[in-house]
C-alpha positions as CSV (number, residue, x, y, z in Angstrom):
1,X,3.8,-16.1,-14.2
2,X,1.5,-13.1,-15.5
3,X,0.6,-12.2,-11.9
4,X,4.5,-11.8,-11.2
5,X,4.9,-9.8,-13.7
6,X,1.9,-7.6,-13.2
7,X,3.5,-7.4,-9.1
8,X,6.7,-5.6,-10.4
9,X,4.9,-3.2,-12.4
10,X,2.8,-2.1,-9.9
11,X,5.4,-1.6,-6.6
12,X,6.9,0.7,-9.4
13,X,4.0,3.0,-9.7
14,X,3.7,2.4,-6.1
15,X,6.9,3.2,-5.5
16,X,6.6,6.9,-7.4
17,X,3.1,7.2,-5.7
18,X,5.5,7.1,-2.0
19,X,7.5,9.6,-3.2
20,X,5.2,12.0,-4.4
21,X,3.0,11.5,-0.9
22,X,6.0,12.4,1.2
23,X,6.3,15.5,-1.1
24,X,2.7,16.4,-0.6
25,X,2.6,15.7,2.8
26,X,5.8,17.8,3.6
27,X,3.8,20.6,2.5
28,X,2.0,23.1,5.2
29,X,-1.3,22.2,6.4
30,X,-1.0,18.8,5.6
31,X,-2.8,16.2,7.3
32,X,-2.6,12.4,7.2
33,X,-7.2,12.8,7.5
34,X,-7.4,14.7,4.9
35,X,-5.0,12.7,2.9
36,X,-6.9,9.5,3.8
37,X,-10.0,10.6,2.9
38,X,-9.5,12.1,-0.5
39,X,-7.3,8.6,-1.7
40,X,-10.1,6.5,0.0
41,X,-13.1,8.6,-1.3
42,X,-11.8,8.8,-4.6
43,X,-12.2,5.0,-4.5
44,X,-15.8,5.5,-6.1
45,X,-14.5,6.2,-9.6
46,X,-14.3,2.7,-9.7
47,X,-18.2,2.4,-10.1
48,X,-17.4,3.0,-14.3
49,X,-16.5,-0.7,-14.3
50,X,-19.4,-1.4,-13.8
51,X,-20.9,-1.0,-17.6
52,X,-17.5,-1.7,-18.9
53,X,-18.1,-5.2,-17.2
54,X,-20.7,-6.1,-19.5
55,X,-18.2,-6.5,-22.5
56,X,-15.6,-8.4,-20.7
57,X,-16.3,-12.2,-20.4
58,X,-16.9,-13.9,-17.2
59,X,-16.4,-10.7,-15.7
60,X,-19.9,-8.9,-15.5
61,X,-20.7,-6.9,-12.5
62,X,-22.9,-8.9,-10.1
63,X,-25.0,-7.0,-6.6
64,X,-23.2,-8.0,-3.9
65,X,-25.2,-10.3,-0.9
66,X,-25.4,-9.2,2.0
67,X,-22.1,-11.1,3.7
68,X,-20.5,-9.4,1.1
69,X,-21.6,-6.2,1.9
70,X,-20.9,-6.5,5.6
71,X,-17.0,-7.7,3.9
72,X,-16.5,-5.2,1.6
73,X,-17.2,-2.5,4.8
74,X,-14.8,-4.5,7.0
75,X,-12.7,-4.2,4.4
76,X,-12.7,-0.1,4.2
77,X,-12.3,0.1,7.9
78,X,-9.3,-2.1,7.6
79,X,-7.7,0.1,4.9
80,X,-8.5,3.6,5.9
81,X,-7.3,2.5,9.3
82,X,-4.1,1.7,7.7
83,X,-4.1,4.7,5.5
84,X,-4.1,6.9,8.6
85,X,-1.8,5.2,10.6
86,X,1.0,5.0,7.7
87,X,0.5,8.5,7.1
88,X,1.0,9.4,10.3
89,X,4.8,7.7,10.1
90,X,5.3,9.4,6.5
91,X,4.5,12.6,7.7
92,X,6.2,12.7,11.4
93,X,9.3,14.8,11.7
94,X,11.7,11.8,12.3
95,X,10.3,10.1,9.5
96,X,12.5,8.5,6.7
97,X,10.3,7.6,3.8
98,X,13.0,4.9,2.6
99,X,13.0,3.1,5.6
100,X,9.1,3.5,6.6
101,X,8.2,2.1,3.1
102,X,10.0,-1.0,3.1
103,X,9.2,-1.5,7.0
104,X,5.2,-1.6,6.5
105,X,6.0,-3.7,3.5
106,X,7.9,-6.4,5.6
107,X,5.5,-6.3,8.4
108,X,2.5,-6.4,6.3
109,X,3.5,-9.7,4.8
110,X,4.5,-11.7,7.4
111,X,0.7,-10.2,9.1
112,X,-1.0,-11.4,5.3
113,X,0.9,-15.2,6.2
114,X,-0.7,-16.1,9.4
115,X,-3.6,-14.5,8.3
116,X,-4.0,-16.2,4.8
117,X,-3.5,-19.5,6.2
118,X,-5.9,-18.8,9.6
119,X,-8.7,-17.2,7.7
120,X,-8.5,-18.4,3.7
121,X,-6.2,-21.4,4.5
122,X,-3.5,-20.2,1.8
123,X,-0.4,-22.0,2.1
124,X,2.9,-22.0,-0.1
125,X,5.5,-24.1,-1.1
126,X,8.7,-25.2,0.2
127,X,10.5,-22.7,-2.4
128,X,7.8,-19.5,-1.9
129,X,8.7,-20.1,1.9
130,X,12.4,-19.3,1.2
131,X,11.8,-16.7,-1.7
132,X,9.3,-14.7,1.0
133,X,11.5,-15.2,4.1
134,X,14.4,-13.4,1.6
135,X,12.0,-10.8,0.1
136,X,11.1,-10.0,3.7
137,X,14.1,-10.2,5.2
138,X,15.0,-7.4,2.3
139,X,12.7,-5.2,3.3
140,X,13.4,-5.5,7.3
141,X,17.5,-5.0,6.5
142,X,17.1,-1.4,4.6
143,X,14.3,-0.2,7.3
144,X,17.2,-1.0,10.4
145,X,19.0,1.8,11.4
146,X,21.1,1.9,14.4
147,X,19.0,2.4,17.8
148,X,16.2,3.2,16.1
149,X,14.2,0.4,15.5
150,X,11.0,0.4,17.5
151,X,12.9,3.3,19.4
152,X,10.0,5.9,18.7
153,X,6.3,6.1,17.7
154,X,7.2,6.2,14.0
155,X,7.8,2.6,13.5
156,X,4.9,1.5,16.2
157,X,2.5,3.7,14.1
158,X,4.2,1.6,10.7
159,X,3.6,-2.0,12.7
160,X,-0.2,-0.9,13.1
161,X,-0.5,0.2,9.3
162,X,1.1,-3.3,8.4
163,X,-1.5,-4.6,10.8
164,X,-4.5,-2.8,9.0
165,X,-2.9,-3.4,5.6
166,X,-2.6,-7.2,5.8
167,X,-6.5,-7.5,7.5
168,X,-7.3,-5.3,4.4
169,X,-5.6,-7.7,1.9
170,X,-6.6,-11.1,3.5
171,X,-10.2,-9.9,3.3
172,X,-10.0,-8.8,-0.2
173,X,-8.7,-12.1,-1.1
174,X,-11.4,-14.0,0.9
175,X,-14.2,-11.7,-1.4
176,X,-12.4,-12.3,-4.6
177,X,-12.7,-16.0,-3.9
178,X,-16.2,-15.7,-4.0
179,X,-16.7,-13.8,-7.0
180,X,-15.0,-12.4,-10.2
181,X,-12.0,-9.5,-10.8
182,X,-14.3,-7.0,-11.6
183,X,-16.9,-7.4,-8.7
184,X,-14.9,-7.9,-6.1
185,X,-13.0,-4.7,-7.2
186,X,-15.7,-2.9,-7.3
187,X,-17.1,-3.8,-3.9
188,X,-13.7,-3.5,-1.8
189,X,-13.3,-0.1,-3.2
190,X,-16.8,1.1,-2.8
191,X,-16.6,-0.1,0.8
192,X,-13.4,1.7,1.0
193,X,-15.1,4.8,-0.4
194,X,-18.0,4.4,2.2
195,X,-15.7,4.5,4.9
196,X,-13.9,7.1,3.9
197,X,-16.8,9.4,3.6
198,X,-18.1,8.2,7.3
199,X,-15.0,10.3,8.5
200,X,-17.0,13.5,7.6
201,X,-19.4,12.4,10.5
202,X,-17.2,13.9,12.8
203,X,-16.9,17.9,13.2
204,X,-13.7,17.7,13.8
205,X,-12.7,15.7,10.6
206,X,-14.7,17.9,8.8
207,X,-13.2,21.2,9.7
208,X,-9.4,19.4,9.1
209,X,-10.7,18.1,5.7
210,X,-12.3,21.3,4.3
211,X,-9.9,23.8,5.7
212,X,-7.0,22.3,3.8
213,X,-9.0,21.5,0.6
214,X,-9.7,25.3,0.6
215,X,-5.6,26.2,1.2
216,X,-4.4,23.8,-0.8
217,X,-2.0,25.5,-3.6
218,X,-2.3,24.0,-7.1
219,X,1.1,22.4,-7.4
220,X,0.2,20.3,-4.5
221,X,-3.1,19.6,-5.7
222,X,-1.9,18.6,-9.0
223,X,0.8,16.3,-7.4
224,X,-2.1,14.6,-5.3
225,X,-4.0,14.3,-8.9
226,X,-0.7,12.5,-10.7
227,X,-0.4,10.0,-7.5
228,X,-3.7,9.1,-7.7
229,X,-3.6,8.1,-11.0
230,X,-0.5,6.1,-10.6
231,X,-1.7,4.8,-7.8
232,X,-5.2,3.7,-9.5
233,X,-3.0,1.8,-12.0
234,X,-0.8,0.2,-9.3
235,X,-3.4,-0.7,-7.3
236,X,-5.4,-2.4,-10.8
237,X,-2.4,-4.5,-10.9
238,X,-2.0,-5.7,-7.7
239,X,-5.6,-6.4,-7.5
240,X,-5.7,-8.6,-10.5
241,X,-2.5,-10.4,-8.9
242,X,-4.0,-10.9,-5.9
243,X,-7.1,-12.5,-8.1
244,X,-4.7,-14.9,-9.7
245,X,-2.2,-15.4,-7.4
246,X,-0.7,-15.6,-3.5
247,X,-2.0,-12.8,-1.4
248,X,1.4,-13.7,0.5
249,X,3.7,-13.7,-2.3
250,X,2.1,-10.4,-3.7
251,X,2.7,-8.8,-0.1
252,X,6.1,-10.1,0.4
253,X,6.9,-8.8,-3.1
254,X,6.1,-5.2,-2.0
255,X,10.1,-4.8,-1.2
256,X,10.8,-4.0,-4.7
257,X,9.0,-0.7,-3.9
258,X,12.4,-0.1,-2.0
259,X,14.2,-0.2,-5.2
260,X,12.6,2.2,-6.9
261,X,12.1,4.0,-3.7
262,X,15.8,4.3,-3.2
263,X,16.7,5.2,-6.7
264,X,13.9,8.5,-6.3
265,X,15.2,9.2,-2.8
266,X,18.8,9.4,-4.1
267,X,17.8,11.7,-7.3
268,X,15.2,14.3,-5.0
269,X,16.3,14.2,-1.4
270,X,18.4,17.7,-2.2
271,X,14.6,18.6,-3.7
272,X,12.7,17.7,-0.7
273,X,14.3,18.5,2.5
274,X,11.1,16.2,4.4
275,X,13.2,13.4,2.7
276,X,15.6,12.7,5.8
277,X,17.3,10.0,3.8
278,X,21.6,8.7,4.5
279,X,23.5,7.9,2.0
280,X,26.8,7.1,3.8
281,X,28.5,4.2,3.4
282,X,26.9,2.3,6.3
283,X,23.6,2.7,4.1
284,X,24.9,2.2,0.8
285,X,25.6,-1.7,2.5
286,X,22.7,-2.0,4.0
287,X,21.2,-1.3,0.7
288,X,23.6,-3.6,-1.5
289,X,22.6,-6.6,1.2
290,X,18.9,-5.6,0.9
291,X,18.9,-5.4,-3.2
292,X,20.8,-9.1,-3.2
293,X,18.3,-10.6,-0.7
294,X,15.3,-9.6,-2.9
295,X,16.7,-10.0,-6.2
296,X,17.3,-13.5,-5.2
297,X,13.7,-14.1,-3.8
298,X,12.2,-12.6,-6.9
299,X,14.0,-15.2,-9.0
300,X,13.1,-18.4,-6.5
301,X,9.6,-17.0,-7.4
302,X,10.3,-17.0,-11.5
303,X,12.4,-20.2,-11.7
């Protein structure tokens, strides 16, 4: 299974891209606006697919209709929505990016289920539905912690991320349905782009936005650079498995991110006091559980 494959690889660029948000955003004068913005906004670089289409077979660049149009904006609502709400949980005080992570990863996919078979009527097999109830399950184990589970705003912001994230995902499956790769690509992320720039609409966007372009220092602004691009490669790789395979499996798979989450958290939380990780040995269990549960998901998927 390519599209398995192509999953892992990108919840591990994904999982670097986490990191080095928290970082940025546990910088002064960091806001989760501003940070939605520029990663939606910078969505429009993905308009230089559009001549490379043309030497790709069965993949050239078609105009969108207008039901796709209306789509492809539902769609950039949906995710810029979920941008600002997750964010939000990264960047609170209380948060704990090893927990949030995994949470809105857990959440999301059990949203993208009912929604997939509602809306695009996607359905999976006897032995997906055990590999994505134990890749879930995963996730929601290393996100407990001890009277603190919907205990504060942090994790209510996280559900409504999850919320926005799966709407996003089930929509961009619906497009690519209609369509091929490269198209549908291009028209979620220009529609995520579009919304992105409607934010400068308001004053009061525009004065947070600006302000902190203007005092952001260079090592931050570098950092931001090196997510994006591993971020644009993560993302090309879950796109192009969500074009060949379960929208709902490629979700439910987003508990590897953990993994590689963890390992970072455990090599830089000295680095980056924002990172208010534990690593007692109550979470060291949690963790061992967690890693068993999805390791044996992922190979109900490859078997």
């Amino acid at each position: 299974m390519m599209w398995i494959l192509l999953l892992i690889l990108a919840h591990f660029f994904y999982g670097v891209v986490f990191m080095l948000d928290k970082y940025v955003l546990s910088t002064p004068k960091s806001n989760p606006i501003t940070y939605s913005f520029y990663v939606g906004a910078m969505g429009i670089a993905i308009l230089i697919l559009i001549p490379i289409s043309f030497f790709i077979p069965n993949n050239v660049f078609v105009m969108p209709n207008g039901s796709e149009i209306f789509w492809s904006l539902i769609a950039g609502i949906f995710q810029i929505l979920a941008f600002i709400f997750f964010y939000k949980a990264l960047d609170s005080n209380q948060g704990e990016v090893s927990r949030v992570v995994p949470y809105v990863g857990a959440i999301t996919s059990i949203f993208v289920l009912i929604f997939s078979s509602l809306i695009i009527k996607e359905f999976l097999t006897n032995q997906q539905v055990v590999a994505f109830i134990l890749l879930v399950l995963g996730s929601l184990i290393v996100s407990f912690k001890k009277g603190k589970i919907f205990g504060n705003k942090i994790w209510w912001m996280a559900t409504f991320a999850a919320l926005f994230f799966a709407l996003f995902w089930v929509t961009t499956k619906y497009l690519f349905l209609g369509t091929n790769f490269i198209s549908g690509l291009v028209w979620v992320r220009v529609g995520v782009a579009i919304i992105a720039f409607a934010l400068l609409f308001s004053k009061k966007n525009r004065k947070i936005i600006f302000s902190e372009t203007k005092t952001s220092k260079p090592k931050t602004t570098g950092l931001f650079i090196l997510s994006r691009v591993l971020n644009a490669v993560g993302s090309l790789f879950i796109y192009l498995a969500v074009f060949l395979g379960s929208v709902s499996i490629a979700n439910a798979l987003q508990g590897l991110q953990y993994l590689f989450v963890l390992v970072l958290a455990l090599l830089l939380f000295k680095k980056i006091p924002s990172m208010k990780e534990q690593f007692g040995k109550e979470f060291i269990f949690q963790k061992i559980v967690a890693i068993v549960l999805i390791c044996v998901g992922l190979g109900l998927l490859v078997i």
